[in-house]
C-alpha positions in Angstrom: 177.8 -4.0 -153.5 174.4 -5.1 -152.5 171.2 -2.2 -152.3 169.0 -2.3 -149.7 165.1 -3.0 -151.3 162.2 -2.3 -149.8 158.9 -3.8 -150.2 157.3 -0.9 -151.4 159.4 -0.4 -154.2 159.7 -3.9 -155.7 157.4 -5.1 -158.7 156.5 -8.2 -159.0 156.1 -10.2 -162.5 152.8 -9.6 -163.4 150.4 -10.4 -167.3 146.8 -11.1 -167.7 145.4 -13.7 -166.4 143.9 -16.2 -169.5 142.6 -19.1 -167.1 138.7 -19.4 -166.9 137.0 -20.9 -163.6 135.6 -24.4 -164.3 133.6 -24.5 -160.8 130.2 -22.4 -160.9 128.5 -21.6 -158.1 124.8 -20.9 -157.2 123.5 -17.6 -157.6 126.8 -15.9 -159.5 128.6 -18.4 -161.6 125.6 -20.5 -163.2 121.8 -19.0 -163.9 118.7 -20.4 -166.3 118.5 -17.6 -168.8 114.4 -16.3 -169.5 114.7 -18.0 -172.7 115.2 -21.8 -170.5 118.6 -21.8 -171.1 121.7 -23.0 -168.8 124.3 -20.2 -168.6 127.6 -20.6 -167.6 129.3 -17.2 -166.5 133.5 -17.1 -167.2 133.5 -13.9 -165.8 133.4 -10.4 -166.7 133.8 -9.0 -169.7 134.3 -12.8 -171.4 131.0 -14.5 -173.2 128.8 -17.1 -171.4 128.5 -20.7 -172.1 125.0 -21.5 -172.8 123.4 -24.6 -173.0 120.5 -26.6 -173.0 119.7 -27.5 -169.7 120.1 -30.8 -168.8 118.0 -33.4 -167.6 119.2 -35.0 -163.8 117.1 -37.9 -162.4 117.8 -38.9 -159.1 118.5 -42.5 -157.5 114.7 -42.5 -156.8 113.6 -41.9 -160.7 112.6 -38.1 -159.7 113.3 -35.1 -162.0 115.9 -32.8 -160.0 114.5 -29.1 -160.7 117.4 -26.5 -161.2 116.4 -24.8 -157.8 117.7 -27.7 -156.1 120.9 -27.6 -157.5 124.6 -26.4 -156.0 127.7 -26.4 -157.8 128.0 -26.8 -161.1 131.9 -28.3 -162.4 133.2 -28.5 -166.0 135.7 -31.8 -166.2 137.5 -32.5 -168.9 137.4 -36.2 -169.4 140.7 -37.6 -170.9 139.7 -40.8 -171.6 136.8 -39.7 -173.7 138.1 -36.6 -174.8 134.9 -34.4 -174.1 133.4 -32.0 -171.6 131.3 -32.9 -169.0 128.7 -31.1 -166.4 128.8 -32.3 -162.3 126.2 -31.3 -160.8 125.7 -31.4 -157.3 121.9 -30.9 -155.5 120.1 -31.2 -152.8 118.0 -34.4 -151.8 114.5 -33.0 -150.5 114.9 -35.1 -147.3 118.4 -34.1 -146.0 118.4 -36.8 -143.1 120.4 -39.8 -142.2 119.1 -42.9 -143.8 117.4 -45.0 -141.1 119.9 -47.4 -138.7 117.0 -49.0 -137.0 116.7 -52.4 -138.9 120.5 -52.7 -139.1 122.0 -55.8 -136.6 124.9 -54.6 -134.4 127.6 -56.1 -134.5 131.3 -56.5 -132.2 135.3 -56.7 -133.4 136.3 -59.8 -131.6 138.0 -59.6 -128.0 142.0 -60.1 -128.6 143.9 -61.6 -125.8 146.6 -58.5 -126.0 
């Protein structure tokens, strides 16, 4: 004989959660400590990764200050076997690259 369940009265499978976030994000998941130091927050009540911070030169040969950075992602590369930081940030000029001195150019005509 089969009993009628409602919603409200089933539990679900539930146990603490063990996985830490690898994606930080500006403002709450990464922050340079006082003492110059990257800190990587795995949430609360866990301890921080701290590192030195590290030193991004962009495709121009400019220094990339940690105000200008986004997203910070920890990757596990398999091939290597290490850890490494991806860092995203912002370019100080945010505009398309200039079209101006490109030649335009046509797909041929087909006879369909």
């Amino acid at each position: 004989m089969l009993q009628e369940v409602h919603w409200g009265e089933l539990k679900f499978p539930w146990r603490e959660k063990r996985y830490r976030r690898l994606v930080f994000t500006t403002g709450y998941g990464w922050k340079i400590t006082p003492s110059g130091r990257l800190a990587l927050s795995l949430g609360r009540g866990r301890e921080r990764i701290v590192l030195a911070v590290p030193e991004i030169i962009d495709r121009s040969g400019a220094l990339v200050t940690p105000d200008r950075w986004g997203e910070i992602k920890l990757c596990w590369d398999a091939a290597a076997r290490c850890w490494s930081l991806r860092i995203a940030y912002r370019v100080p000029d945010d505009s398309l690259p200039d079209v101006s001195g490109l030649k335009a150019w046509r797909l041929p005509e087909s006879g369909w």
